[in-house]
C-alpha positions in Angstrom: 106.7 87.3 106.3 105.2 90.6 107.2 106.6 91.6 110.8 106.3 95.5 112.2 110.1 95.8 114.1 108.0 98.1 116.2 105.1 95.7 117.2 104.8 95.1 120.8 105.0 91.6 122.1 104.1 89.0 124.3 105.5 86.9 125.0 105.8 82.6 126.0 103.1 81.8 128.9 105.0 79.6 131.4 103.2 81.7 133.9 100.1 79.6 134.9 100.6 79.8 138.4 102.7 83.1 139.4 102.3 86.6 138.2 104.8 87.2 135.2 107.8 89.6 136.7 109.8 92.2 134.5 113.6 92.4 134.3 115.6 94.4 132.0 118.8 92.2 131.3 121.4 94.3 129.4 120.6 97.9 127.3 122.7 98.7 123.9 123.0 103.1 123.2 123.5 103.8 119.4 124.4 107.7 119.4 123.0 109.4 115.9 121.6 112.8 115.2 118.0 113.3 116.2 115.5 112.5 112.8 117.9 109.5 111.7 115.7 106.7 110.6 116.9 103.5 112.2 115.2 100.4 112.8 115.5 96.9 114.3 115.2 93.2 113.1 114.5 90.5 116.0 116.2 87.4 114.3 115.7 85.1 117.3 118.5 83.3 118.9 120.9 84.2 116.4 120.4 88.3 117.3 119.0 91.3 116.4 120.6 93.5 113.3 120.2 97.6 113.3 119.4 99.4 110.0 119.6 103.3 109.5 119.4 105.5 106.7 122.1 108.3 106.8 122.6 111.1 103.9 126.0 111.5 102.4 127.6 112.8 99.6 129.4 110.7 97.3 129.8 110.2 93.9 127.8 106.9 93.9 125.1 108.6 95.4 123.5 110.4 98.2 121.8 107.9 101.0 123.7 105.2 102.9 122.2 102.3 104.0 123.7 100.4 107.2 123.6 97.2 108.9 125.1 96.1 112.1 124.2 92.6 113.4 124.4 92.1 117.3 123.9 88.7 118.9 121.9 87.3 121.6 124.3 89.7 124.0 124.0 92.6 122.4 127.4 92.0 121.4 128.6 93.4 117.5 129.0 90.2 115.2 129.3 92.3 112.0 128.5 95.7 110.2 128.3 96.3 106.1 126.9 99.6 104.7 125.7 100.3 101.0 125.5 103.7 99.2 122.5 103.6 96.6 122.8 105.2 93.6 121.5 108.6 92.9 117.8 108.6 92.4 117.5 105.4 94.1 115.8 106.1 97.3 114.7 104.0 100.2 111.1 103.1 100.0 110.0 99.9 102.7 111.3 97.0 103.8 110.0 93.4 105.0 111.7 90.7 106.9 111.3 87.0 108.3 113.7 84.8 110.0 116.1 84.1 107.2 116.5 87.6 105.5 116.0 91.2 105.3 114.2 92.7 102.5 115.0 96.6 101.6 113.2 98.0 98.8 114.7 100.5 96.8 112.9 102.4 94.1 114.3 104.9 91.3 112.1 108.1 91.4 112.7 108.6 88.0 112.8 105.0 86.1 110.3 104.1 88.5 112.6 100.7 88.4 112.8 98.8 91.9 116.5 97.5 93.6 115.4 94.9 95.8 118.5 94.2 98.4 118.1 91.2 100.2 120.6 90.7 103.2 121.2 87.5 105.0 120.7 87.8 108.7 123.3 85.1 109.7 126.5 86.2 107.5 125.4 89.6 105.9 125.5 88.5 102.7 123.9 90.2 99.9 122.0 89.6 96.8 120.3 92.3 94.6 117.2 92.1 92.7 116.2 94.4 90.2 113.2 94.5 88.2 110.0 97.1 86.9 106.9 97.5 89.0 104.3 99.9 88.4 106.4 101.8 86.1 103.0 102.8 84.7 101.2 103.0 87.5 101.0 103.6 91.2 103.2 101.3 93.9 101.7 100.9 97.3 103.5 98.2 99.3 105.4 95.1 98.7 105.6 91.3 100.9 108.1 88.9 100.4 107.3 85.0 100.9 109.5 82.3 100.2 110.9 82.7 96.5 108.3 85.6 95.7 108.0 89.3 96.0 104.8 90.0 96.1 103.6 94.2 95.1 100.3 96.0 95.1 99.5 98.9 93.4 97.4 100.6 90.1 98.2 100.6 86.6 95.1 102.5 84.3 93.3 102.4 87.5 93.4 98.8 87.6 94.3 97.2 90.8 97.4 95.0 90.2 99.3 92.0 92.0 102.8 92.1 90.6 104.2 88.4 91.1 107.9 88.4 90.8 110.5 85.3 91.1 113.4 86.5 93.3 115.2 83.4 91.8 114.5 83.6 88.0 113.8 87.6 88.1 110.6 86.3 86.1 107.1 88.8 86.8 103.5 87.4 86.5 100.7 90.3 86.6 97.3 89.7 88.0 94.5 92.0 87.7 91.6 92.1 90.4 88.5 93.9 90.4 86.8 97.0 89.0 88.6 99.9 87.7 88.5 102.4 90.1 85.8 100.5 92.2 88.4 98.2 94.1 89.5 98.8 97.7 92.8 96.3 98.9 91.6 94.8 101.9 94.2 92.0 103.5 97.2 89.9 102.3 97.6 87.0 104.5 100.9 83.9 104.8 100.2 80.7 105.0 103.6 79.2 105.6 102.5 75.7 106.2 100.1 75.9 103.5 103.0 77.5 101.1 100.0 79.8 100.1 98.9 83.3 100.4 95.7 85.1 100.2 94.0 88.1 99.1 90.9 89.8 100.1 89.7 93.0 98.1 86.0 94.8 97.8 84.5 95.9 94.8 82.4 98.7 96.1 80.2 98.6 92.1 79.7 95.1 92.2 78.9 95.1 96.3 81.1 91.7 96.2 84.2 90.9 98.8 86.5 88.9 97.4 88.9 86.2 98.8 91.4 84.7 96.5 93.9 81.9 97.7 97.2 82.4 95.5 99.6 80.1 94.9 103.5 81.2 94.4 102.3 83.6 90.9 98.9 82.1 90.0 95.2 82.2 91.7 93.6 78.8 92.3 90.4 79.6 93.9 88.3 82.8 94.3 85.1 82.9 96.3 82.4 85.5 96.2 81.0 87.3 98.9 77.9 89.5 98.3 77.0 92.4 100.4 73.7 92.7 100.3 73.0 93.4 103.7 73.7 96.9 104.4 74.0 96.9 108.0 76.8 94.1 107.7 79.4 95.1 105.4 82.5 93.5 105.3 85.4 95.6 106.6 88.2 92.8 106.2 89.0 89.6 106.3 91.6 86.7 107.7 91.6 83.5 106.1 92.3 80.4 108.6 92.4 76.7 107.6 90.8 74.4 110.1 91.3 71.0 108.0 91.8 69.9 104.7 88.0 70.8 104.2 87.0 73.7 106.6 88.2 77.2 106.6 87.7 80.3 108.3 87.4 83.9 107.1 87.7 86.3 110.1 87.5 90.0 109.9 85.0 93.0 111.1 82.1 94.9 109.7 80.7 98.2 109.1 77.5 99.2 107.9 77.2 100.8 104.0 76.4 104.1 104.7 79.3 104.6 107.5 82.7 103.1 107.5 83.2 102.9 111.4 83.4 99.3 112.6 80.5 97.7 114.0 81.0 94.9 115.1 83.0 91.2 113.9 82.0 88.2 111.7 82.8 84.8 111.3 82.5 82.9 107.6 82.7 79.4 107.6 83.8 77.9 104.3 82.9 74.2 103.7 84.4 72.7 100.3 84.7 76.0 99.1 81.3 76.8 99.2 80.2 79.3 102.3 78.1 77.6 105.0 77.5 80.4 107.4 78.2 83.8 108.3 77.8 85.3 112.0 77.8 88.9 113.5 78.5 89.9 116.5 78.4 93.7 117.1 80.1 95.3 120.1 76.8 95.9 122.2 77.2 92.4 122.7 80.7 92.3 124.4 80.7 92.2 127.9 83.3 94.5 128.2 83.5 96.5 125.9 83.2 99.9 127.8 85.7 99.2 130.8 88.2 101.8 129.7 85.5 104.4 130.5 84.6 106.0 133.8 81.7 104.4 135.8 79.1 106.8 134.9 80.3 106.7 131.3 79.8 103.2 130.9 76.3 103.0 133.0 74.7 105.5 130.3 75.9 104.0 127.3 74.4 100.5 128.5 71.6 102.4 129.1 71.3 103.6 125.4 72.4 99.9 123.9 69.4 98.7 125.9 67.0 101.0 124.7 68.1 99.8 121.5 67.5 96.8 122.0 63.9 97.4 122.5 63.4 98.8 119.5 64.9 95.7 118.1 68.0 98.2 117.2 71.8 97.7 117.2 73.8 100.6 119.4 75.9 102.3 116.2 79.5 102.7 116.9 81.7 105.6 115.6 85.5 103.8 117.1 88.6 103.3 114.4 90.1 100.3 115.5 93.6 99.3 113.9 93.8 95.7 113.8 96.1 92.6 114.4 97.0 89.5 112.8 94.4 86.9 114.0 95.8 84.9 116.6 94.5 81.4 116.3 93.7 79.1 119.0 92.6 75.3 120.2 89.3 77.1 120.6 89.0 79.3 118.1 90.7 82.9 117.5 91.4 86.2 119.6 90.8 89.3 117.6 92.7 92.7 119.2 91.9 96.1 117.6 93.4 99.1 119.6 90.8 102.4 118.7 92.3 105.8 117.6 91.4 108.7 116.5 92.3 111.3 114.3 93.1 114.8 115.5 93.7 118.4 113.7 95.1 121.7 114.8 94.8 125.5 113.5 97.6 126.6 111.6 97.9 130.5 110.9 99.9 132.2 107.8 100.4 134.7 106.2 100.4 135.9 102.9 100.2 138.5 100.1 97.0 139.4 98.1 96.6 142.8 95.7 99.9 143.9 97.6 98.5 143.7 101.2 100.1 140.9 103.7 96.8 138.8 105.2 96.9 136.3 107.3 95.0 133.3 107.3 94.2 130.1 109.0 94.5 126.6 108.0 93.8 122.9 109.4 96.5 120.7 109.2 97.0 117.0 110.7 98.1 117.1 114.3 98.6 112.9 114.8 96.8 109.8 115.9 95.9 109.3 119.4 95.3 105.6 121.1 92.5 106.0 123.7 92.0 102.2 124.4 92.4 98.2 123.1 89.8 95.2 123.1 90.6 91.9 122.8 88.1 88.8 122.7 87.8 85.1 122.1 86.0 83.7 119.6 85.2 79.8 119.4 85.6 78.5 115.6 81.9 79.1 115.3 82.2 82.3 115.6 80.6 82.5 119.3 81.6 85.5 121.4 83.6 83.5 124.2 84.9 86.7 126.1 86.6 90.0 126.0 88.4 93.0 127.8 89.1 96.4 127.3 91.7 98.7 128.8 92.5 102.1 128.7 95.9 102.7 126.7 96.3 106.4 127.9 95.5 108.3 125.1 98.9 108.8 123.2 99.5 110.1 120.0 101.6 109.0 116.8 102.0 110.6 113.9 102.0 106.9 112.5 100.0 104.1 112.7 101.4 101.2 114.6 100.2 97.8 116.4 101.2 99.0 119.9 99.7 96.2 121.9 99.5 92.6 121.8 98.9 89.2 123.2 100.5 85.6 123.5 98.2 83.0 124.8 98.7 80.2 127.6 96.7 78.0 128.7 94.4 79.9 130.3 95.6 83.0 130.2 96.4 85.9 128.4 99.6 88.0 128.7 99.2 92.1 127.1 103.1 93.7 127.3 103.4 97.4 125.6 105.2 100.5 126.2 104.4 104.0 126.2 107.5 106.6 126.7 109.3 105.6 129.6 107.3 102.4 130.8 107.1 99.0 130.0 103.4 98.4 130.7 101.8 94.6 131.1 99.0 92.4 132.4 97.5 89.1 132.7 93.5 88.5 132.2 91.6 84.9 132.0 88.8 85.3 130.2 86.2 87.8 131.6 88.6 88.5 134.5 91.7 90.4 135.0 93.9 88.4 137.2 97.5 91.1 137.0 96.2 94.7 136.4 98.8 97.1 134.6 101.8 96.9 136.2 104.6 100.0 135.5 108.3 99.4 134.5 110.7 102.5 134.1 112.7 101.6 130.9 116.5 101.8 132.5 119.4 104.0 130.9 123.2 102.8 130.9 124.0 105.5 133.7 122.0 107.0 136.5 122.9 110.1 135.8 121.6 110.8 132.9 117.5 112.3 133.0 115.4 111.1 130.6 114.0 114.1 128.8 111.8 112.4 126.0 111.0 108.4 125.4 109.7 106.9 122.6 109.8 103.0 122.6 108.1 100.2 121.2 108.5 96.2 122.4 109.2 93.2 120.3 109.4 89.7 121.1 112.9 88.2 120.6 113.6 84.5 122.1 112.5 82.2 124.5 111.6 84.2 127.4 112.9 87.4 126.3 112.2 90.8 124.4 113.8 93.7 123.4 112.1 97.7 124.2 113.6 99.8 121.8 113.2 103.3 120.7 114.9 106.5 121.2 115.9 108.9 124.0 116.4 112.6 124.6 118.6 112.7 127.7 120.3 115.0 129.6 123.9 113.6 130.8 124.6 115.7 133.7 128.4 114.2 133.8 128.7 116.0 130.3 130.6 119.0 129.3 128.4 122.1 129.0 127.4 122.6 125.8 126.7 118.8 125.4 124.6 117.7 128.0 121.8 116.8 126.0 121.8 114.0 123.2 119.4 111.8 121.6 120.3 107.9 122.1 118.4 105.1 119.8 119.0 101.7 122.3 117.8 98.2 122.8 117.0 97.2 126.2 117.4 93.2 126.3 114.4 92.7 129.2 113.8 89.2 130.3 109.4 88.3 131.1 109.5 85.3 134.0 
């Protein structure tokens, strides 16, 4: 299953009565040089395992891969590290609760190494195969026996089915040539099925297919003939044995910002009803802005409105995983922007140095989140908006989310130093932001620079992770500042 190391959690909701508290349990430092790529695997009760990239030269090759597994104490259980051959380069990686996936491929070959770890005793098993040798690889899953990649070949879009077991590859073709945009690939563990949902922009047709280990057994057809409700993507659910759910947003045709989100109901595979509900109609929806920001643009939706008229929206919203309810579902999309700076060069032309100018990309900044309740219906059941703080990252990542309790609803996300949360019911706020420093090992060392991100671990507990510049005023001179990766064990009551 898909999981983001990096993803902020929530976390269990014992906390119907009393305000959740914050306490950071135990911190782990992992010294490396400042760029190494490192990340972290949550396995649950049994621990959490680091893996980092480092370059060295060897004869087998050029890039070692490492692997140290901690357990629930932050205590080292046991380390391996693997040097890929030349050409071989790291490319992603996926995970679940049983293994860790690393995906190699050969820049050459265009061959993939496939090295599968297992989290309890380290353990290794290679898989090696072709995928989009001829073509163009995008990204990979891996669920239960399958690896599962996407890409082109001919400007085809392509699902590459191969059986980590009998190293055996099924190809499935979807859509128009050059027409097709990949939209979502969703797990169904209970189900032992996964689905697929793609748009042909020629044929003005979304596509859901529900895919079974390497074959399709049902596709259903979505047209888009209404151009002011297009649909942006899509999350399959199944209610019963008879009823499903496909849950996503929309845009309009002739602008790709999201509008608004649907609801498809899907009765004996045959599509009952589909229902919009645009943003103008969230309650909400402005609270991250300042008072007399938010009166004026309820003034313009209103106006709108009687004209008969939808308020447009021009927010980027990177979405989560459904989270799916007794009621219904919660839908969180956390709105970014691009930015852009002026970059000046120079150079030579006829003999004479000129210098120019140049726009280059400067990073993604997070201005806020919204996050709402929709009954199974589809019916707009409540929502909330917060300011994030405006942040950037050169990367996109799901930097806030949400576990539900009965009634409420517990956000937990960091942002440099701090390990932000609150609690809201509904409509209502009932915690507002509260502020946690994230702790070093010594109190004499100043954090310079933060950058941390929050997963959910066990029980009761997470882990803030990230890296540190810090300044270690016990040092000698000369080595007073150093960049730390850690793990801070933290403990939600």
């Amino acid at each position: 299953m898909k999981k983001n190391f990096f993803v902020l959690l929530l976390i269990f909701a014992f906390y119907q009565a009393v305000y959740p508290e914050v306490a950071q349990v135990k911190r782990l430092e992992i010294e490396k040089e400042f760029g190494s790529n490192i990340y972290f695997f949550a396995c649950g009760k049994a621990g959490v395992v680091s893996f980092s990239i480092d370059k060295v030269k060897t004869e087998e090759g050029d890039e070692q891969l490492s692997f140290v597994k901690y357990d629930s104490g932050l205590e080292k259980v046991w380390e391996k590290s693997i040097v890929s051959e030349k050409n071989v380069k790291f490319r992603d990686y996926d995970y679940d609760d049983k293994f860790i996936y690393i995906h190699k491929r050969n820049m050459f070959k265009k061959t993939f190494q496939m090295i599968i770890i297992n989290l309890t005793t380290g353990e290794e098993k290679i898989v090696a195969g072709e995928a989009f040798k001829k073509g163009s690889y995008e990204k990979f899953y891996a669920f239960k026996d399958y690896l599962y990649f996407f890409g082109t070949i001919s400007n085809q879009y392509n699902l590459i089915c191969h059986n980590i077991n009998t190293n055996q590859q099924t190809v499935i073709p979807f859509g128009t040539k050059k027409k097709t945009i990949f939209k979502n690939f969703n797990l169904h563990e209970d189900k032992g099925l996964t689905s697929l949902t793609y748009y042909d922009s020629e044929l003005k047709i979304y596509y859901l297919s529900i895919i079974k280990n390497d074959a399709v057994v049902n596709t259903l057809e979505f047209p888009q003939t209404d151009t002011e409700h297009v649909f942006n993507s899509g999350t399959l659910n199944f209610l019963n044995e008879k009823q499903m759910i496909l849950v996503g947003t929309y845009n309009k045709e002739k602008d790709k910002d999201i509008q608004g989100v649907y609801t498809a109901t899907i009765e004996d595979n045959k599509i009952s009803n589909v229902k919009y509900t645009g943003f103008s109609s969230f309650k909400n929806f402005f609270n991250f802005m300042s008072e007399r920001q938010k009166e004026r643009m309820e003034k313009k939706i209103e106006k709108k409105a009687q004209k008969g008229k939808e308020m447009e929206f021009n927010y980027n919203f990177l979405e989560h995983n459904l989270i799916f309810t007794d009621y219904g579902y919660i839908w969180i999309g956390e709105s970014y922007y691009a930015t852009y700076r002026t970059e000046f060069y120079t150079t030579t032309v006829n003999g004479q140095t000129v210098t120019r100018s140049r726009t280059v990309f400067d990073g993604y900044v997070y201005s806020h989140a919204t996050v709402a309740g929709f009954s199974n219906n589809g019916d707009l059941l409540w929502d909330q908006c917060f300011k994030l703080g405006d942040f950037k990252t050169f990367t996109l990542y799901e930097f806030v989310k949400a576990i539900p309790g009965v009634r409420r609803l517990l956000l937990v996300y960091s942002v440099g130093k701090k390990i932000r949360s609150m609690e809201i019911e509904g409509n209502n706020v009932v915690q507002e932001k509260e502020n946690i420093d994230i702790e070093t090992l010594d109190i004499d060392k100043n954090i310079i620079y933060s950058y941390s991100r929050i997963a959910y671990w066990y029980d009761n507990y997470f882990l803030c992770m990230g890296s540190q510049k810090v300044k270690d005023e016990k040092a000698d001179f000369g080595k007073k500042r150093k960049t730390v990766y850690f793990l801070n064990k933290v403990n939600y009551q």
